[in-house]
N, C-alpha and C positions, 0 to 999 in steps of 0.2 A: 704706062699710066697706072696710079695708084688708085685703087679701090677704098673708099669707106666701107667698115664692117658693119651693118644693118641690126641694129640689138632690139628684137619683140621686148616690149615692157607691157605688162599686167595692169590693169586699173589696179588702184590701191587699193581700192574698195572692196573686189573679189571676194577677198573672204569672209564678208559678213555678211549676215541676215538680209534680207529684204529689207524689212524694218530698219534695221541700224542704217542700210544705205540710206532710205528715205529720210533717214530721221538726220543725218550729218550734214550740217552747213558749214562751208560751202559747197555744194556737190559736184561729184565726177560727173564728167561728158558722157553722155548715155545718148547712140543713136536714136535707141528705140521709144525710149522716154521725151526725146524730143521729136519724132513723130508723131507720137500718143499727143503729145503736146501738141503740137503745128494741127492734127487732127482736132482735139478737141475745141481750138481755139476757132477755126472755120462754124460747126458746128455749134460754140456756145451765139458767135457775132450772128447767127443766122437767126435764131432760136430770138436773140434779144430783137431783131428787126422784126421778126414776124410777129411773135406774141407777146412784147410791150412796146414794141412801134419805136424804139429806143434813138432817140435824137440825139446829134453831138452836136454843139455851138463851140467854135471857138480853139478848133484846131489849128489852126495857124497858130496860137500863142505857145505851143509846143517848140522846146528847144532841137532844130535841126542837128544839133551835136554835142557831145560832153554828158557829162553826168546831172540829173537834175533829183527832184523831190516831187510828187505829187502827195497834198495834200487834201482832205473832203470829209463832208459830214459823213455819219455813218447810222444808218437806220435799218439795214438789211445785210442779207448775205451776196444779195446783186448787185452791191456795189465796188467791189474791187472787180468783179466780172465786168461792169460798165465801162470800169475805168482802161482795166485792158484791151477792150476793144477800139476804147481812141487811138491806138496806137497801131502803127504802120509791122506787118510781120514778122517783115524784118527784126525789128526790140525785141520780139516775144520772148527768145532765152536771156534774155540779159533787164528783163524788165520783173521786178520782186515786192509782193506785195507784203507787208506786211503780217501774221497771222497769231493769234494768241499759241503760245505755246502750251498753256494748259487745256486747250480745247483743239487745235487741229492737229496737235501729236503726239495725239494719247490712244486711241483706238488706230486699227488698222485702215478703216475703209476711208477716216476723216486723212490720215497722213496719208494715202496714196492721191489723195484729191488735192490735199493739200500742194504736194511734191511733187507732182508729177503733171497733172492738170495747170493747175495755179502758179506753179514754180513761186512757192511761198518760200520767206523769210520766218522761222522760227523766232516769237518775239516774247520774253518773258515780260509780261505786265505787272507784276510785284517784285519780290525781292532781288532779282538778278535784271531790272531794269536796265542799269548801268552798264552791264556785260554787253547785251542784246544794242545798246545804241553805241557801243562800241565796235560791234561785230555792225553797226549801218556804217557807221563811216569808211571804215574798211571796204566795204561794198562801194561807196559811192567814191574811193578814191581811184578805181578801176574806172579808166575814161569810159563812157558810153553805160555804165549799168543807172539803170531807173527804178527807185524808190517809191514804192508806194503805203503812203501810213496815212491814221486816221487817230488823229490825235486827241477824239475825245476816248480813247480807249475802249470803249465796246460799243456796241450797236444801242441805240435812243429807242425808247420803248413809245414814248409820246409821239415821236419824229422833232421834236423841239434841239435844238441844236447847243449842247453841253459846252462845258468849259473847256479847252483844248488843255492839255497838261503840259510839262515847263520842257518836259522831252524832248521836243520837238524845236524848240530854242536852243537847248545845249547843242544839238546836231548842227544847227545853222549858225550859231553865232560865230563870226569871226573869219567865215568861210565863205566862198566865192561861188559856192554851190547854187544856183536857181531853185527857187521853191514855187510851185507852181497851185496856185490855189483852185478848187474846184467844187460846184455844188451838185448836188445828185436829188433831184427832183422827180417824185412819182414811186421810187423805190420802195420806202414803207409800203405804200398803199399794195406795192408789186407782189410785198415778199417780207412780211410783217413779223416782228421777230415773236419765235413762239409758233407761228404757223409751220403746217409740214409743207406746203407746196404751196408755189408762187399762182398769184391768179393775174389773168389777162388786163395789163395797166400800164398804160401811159408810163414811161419814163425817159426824163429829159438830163443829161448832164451838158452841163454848164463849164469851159474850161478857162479858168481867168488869165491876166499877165504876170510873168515873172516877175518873181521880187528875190533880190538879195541882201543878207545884212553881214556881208566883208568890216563894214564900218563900225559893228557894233564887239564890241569885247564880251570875251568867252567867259561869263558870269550867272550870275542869278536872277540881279536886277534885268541883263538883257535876254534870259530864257524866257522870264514872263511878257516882258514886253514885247518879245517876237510871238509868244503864244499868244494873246491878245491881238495884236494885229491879223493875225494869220487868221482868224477866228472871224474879225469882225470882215477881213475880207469874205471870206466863203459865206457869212450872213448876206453881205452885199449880193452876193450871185444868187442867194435863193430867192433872193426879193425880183429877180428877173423875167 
């Protein structure tokens, strides 16, 4: 009987930096990084229950399989924390939130939180726009990986809910992809942007029904009108 010969192969990553590994998307398989993870995820879900009472509605509207989108307003830093916690542990490596790229990977302590904790998505919000939702679909053609973006671009200083940007339509249009809309209610008041530390507050996310637009042609006209829709959905769930 003939033996296969067993060849050790190296992460590829090896030979760099700390930093450079954290900083390359898509990233190598790291046990330990995803312990650090599955740790910190127990940890943050416990943290959000105890000290802002953190409510989910509306987890059943969660797609049981394939690749989706979560979309939501954005007023703080606990909101992609919230958002991760709807989700069953299983998703936790294959679930990527969106993150500015000139803000969570540029220092060291923010990219390891970013990377490693968060399993964020490096997203350039100006000129390399186009790159970054090129490197999402790529991500969301891999069955099971989950999208999380916040399409008014940064965090709302009022809490008043911004214009969504056309971004988030070029990703969707034309595609079979589920977009799943959601509001995040109590978070400013939690964790207010500008503030150093989150104070003891009520917060409720809200998770709507899928929407897909397969029907609509990969354009301009239908980037705004699916950002528009998508917008005035997640207004709908605040008013909840």
């Amino acid at each position: 009987m003939s033996q296969q010969t067993w060849h050790y192969q190296t992460a590829a990553d090896l030979d760099q930096t700390l930093a450079e590994r954290l900083r390359h998307f898509p990233r190598q398989p790291d046990m330990l990084v995803y312990s650090l993870r599955t740790l910190a995820a127990f940890s943050v879900r416990a943290y959000l229950r105890l000290y802002h009472r953190l409510r989910i509605v509306g987890r059943k509207n969660l797609p049981s399989e394939g690749s989706f989108v979560l979309v939501a307003n954005h007023a703080s830093h606990l909101d992609a924390l919230c958002l991760l916690a709807a989700l069953p542990y299983a998703w936790l490596h294959r679930a990527f939130p969106a993150a500015a790229q000139d803000y969570f990977f540029v220092s060291l302590p923010r990219l390891a939180i970013a990377s490693i904790f968060v399993n964020a998505v490096p997203f350039a919000r100006q000129i390399h726009a186009r790159q970054s939702l090129n490197l999402c679909r790529r991500l969301l053609a891999n069955p099971g990986n989950i999208l999380i973006l916040f399409p008014e671009g940064t965090r709302s200083v009022t809490g008043e809910l911004g214009e969504f940007r056309e971004g988030i339509g070029f990703l969707l249009a034309g595609t079979t992809i589920p977009v799943i809309p959601c509001a995040l209610l109590g978070a400013r008041a939690a964790w207010p942007k500008g503030a150093w530390f989150p104070r003891p507050r009520r917060v409720r996310l809200v998770i709507g029904k899928p929407r897909r637009y397969s029907d609509l042609p990969p354009n301009r006209e239908s980037s705004r009108q699916i950002a528009g829709e998508l917008r005035g959905a997640v207004g709908e769930l605040l008013c909840q």
